[in-house]
NUKE-47225 format. One record per residue (C-alpha): residue in one letter; x, y, z. Coordinates in steps of 0.02 Angstrom, whole numbers, padded with zeros to 5 digits, always signed. Layout:
N
AXYZ/...
***
This chain:
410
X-00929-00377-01250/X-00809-00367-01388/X-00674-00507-01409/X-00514-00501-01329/X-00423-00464-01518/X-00509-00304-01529/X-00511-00276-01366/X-00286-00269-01368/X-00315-00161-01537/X-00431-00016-01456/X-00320-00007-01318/X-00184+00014-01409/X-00251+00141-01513/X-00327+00229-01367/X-00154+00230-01255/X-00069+00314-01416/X-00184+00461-01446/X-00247+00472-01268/X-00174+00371-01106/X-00322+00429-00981/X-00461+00335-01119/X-00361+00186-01108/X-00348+00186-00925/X-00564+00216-00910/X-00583+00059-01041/X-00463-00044-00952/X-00558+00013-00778/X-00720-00019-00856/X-00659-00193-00908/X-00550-00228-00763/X-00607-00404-00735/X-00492-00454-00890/X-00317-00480-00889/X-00240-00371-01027/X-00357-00247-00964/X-00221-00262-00814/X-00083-00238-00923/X-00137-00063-01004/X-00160-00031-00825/X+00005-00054-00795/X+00058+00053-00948/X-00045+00195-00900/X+00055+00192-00725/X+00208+00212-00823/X+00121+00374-00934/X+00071+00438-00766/X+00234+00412-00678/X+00333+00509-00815/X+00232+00653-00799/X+00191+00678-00608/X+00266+00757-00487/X+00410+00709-00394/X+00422+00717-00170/X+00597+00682-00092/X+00612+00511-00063/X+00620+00453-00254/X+00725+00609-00278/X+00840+00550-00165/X+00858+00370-00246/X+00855+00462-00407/X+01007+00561-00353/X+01068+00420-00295/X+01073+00322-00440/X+01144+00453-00524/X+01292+00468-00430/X+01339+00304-00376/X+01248+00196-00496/X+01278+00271-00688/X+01433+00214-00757/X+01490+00095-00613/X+01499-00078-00605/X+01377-00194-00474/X+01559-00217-00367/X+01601-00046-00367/X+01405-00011-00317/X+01428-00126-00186/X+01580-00075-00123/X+01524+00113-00085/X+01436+00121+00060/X+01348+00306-00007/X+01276+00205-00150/X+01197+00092-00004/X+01140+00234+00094/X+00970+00223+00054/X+00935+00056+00135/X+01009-00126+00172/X+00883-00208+00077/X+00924-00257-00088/X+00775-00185-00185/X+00829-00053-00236/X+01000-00077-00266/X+00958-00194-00400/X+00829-00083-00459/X+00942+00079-00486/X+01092-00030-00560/X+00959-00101-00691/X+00891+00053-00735/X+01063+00149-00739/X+01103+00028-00875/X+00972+00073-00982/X+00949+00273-00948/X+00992+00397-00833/X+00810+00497-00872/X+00725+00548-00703/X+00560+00542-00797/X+00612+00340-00849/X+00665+00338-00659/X+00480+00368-00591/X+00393+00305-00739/X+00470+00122-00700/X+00446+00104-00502/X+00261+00187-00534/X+00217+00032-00640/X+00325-00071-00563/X+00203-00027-00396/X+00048-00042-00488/X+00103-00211-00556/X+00142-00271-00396/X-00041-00201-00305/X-00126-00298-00467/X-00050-00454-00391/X-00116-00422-00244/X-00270-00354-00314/X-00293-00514-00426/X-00276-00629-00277/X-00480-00598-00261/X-00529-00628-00438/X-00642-00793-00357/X-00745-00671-00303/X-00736-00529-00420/X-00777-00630-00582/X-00929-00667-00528/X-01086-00533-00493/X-01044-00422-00348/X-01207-00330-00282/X-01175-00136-00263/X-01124-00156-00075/X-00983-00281-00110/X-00920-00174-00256/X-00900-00031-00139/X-00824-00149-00013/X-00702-00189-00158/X-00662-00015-00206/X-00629+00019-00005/X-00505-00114-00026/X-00426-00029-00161/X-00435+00168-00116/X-00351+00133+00039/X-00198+00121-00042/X-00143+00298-00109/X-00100+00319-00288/X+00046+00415-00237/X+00151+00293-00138/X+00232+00227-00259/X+00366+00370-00226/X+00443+00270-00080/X+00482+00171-00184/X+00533+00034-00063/X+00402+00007+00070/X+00246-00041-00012/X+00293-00122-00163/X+00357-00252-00028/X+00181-00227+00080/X+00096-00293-00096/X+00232-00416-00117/X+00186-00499+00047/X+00003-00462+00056/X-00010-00555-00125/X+00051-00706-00064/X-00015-00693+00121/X-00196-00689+00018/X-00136-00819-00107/X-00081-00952+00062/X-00251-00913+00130/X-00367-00935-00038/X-00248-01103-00072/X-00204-01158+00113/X-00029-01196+00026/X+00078-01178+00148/X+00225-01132+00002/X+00144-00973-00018/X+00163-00906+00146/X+00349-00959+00145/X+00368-00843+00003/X+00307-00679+00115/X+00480-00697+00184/X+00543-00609+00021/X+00444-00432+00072/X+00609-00386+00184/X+00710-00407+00010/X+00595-00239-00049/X+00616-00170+00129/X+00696-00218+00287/X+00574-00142+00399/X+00474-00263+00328/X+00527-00403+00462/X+00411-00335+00585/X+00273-00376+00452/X+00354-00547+00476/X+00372-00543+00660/X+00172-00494+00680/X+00113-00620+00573/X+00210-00755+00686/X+00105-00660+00822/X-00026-00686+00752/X-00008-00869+00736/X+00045-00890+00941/X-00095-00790+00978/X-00213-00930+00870/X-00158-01054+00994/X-00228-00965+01154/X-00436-00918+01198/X-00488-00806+01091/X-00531-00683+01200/X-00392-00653+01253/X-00349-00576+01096/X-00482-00446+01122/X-00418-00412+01296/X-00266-00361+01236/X-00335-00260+01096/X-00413-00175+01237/X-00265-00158+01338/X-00174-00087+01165/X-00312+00056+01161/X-00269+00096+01371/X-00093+00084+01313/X-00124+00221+01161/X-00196+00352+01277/X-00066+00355+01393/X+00063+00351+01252/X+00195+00305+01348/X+00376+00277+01241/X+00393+00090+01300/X+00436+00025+01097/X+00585+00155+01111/X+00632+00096+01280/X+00657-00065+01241/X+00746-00047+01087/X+00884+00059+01183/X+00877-00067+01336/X+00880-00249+01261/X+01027-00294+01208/X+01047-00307+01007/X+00895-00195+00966/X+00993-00040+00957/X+01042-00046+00773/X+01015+00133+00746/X+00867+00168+00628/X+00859-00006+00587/X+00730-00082+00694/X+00537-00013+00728/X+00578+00149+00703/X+00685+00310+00714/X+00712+00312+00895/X+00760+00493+00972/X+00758+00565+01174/X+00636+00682+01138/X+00543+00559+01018/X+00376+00570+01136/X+00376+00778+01122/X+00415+00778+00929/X+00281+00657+00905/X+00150+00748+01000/X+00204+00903+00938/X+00207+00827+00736/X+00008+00754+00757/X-00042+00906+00817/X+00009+01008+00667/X-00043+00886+00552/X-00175+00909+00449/X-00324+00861+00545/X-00430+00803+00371/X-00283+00670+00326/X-00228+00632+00489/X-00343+00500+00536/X-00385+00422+00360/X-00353+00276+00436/X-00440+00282+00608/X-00600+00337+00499/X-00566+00183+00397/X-00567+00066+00537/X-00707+00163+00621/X-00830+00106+00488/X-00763-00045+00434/X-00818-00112+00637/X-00983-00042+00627/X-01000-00143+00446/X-00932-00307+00529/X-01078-00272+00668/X-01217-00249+00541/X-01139-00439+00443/X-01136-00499+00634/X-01302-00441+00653/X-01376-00536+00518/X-01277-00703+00569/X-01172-00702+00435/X-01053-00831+00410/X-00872-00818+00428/X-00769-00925+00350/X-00631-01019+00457/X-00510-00997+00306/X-00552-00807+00272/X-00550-00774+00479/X-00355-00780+00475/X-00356-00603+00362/X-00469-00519+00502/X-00363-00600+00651/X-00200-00519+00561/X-00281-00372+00532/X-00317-00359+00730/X-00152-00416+00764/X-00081-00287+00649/X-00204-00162+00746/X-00162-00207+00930/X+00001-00199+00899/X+00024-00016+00826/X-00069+00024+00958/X+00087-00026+01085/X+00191+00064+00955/X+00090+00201+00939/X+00202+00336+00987/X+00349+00272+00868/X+00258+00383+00715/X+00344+00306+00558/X+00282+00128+00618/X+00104+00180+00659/X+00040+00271+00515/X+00129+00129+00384/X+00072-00023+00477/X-00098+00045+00512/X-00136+00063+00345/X-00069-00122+00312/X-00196-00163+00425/X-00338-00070+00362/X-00297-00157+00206/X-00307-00312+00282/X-00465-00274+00368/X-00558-00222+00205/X-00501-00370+00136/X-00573-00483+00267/X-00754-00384+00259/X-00779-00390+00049/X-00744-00567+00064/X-00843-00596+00192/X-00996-00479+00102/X-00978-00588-00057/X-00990-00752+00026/X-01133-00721+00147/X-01265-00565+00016/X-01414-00683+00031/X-01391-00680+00212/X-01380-00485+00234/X-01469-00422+00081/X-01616-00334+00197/X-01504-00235+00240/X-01375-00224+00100/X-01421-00013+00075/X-01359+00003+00283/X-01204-00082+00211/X-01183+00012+00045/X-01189+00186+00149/X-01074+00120+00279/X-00948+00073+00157/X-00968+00228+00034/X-00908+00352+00191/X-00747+00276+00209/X-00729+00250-00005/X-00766+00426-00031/X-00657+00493+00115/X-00506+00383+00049/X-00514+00448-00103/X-00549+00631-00048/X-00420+00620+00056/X-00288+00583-00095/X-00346+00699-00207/X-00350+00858-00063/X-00167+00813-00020/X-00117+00803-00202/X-00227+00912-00279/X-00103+01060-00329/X+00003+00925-00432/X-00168+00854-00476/X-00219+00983-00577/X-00091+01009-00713/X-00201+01006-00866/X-00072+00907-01012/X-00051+00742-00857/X-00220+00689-00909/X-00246+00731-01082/X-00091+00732-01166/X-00007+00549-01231/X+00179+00520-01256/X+00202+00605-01417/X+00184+00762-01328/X+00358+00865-01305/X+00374+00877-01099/X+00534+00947-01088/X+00521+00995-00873/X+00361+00920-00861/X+00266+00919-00657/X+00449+00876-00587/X+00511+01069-00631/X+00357+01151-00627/X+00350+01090-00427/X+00530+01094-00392/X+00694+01090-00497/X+00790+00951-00396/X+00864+00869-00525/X+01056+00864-00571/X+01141+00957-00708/
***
């Protein structure tokens, strides 16, 4: 282990001639913070050069338009240059950046590490238990944790930025039972005002602490009932209780026909990606019955991530037809539940090691698949040649945003 002086001077050496080596070093020495940081930097190398989808081409545009050039009153003032949201995110985000540059490649290279800053603070918030010697199963517990999320999503921009925001200090409340720390989840709706129902579960979650706890799985069961039928009742009530009906503001984007577009949108989608996340929670229940198996211990404290989680779960369940909602807050929950079972794995090994290989295999099916699935779905924009060994001395000029589309503005 070399010392952390030479460790800053061969990554910065490396991240010059060659961003991908720096990125493998800091991986291999991910426990450390500045390994964090070059992280970070390598987001922003890999940001510049990727590809571009719609919705940061549209706050690109944005920006652009509305942003360059114009003062934060005249920003403010023009309801286009709000048109991407209410929340305040990324309003301050674009006027920041307009001051500085008007470069699409800046423009994605900034909210890519600005999103893998944020998941690091999330990430970081189990650093109790990954400083110390994981066994093989709990690494690959770990890694489930992190392949859920999809390198990619950073091109919301928005959303889950915010999801990291509040998971971050949801984890940090529940590692520190300081209750100042869950006050501070509030500020997820600031990234994204959908957001609220984040807020609006987790206050759930705590009324549904109060009452037997079977109860809980009763209605978990009655969510599942509730999913086959797939009846439109979130959209009903939004259009019948007075005050939902803020247009696209609330759950979802509620239409009449939302229950055939739905059905007719999952089955065209692409089987293989489609239910990533049922998959996910698939295993992760039979690897929470092999720890309940071996009378494992769950920690009271810890038990509030998997209770979320379920909360999260039963309730996209009852939403399950408004599609948006379901396949975001799903994969919060996912999160969450991965969360719950690597903690749970490092605090209770001795207690499940006879069977720790029944626990590695369980855990490497949904690892593997996560990251399969990212790869498959990217893998045309994936496999431009100068993205992973070039470094940013190289001349782009166009780059992966006009080789897969020219969107930009003249």
């Amino acid at each position: 282990m070399f010392s952390k002086g030479k460790h800053i001077i061969l990554q910065t050496l490396l991240m010059l001639v060659s961003p991908l080596a720096s990125a493998l070093v800091a991986i291999r020495f991910y426990k450390r913070g500045i390994s964090q940081i070059f992280l970070v930097i390598f987001a922003f190398y890999f940001g510049m050069h990727f590809y571009l989808a719609n919705d940061i081409t549209n706050h690109y545009i944005r920006m652009r338009m509305y942003y360059c050039g114009k003062s934060f009153a005249q920003i403010l003032s023009n309801p286009d240059a709000l048109g991407s949201g209410l929340d305040y995110y990324h309003i301050v985000l674009k006027y920041l950046i307009s001051r500085v540059t008007e470069s699409r490649e800046a423009f994605a290279a900034i909210n890519c590490a600005l999103y893998s800053a944020m998941f690091l603070f999330f990430f970081t918030q189990f650093k109790e238990f990954y400083k110390k010697f994981m066994p093989v199963s709990c690494g690959i517990l770990l890694l489930c944790v992190v392949f859920t999320v999809e390198f990619y999503w950073y091109q919301g921009v928005r959303f889950w930025i915010g999801v990291f925001y509040f998971a971050g200090f949801y984890l940090r409340y529940v590692n520190t039972e300081k209750k100042r720390y869950l006050l501070f989840t509030v500020g997820c709706v600031f990234f994204h005002y959908t957001l609220v129902n984040l807020l609006a579960i987790l206050i759930a979650n705590w009324l549904l602490s109060k009452i037997w706890v079977w109860f809980r799985v009763i209605l978990l069961g009655i969510s599942f009932i509730y999913r086959i039928i797939s009846v439109d009742f979130m959209g009903w009530v939004i259009k019948n209780i007075p005050g939902l009906d803020l247009g696209k503001r609330t759950v979802s984007y509620i239409h009449d026909d939302m229950l055939k577009r739905v059905e007719k949108l999952r089955a065209e989608s692409n089987i293989f990606y489609g239910y990533r996340s049922e998959l996910m929670v698939f295993f992760g229940v039979l690897i929470l019955m092999v720890l309940w198996s071996r009378r494992v211990k769950f920690s009271t404290k810890y038990l509030q991530i998997f209770f979320f989680a379920m909360t999260i779960y039963t309730v996209v369940n009852f939403a399950y037809i408004e599609l948006i909602f379901y396949d975001r807050f799903i994969k919060i929950g996912v999160l969450m539940f991965y969360s719950f079972l690597f903690v749970t794995a490092c605090q209770n090994y001795e207690k499940f090691k006879g069977v720790s290989l029944i626990v590695m295999i369980l855990s490497f099916v949904p690892m593997f698949y996560a990251v399969l699935t990212q790869v498959i779905e990217m893998r045309n924009h994936l496999s431009f040649i100068e993205l992973w060994f070039g470094n940013f001395f190289m001349d782009w000029s166009g780059g992966m945003s006009d080789k897969y589309g020219k969107w930009y503005m003249d």
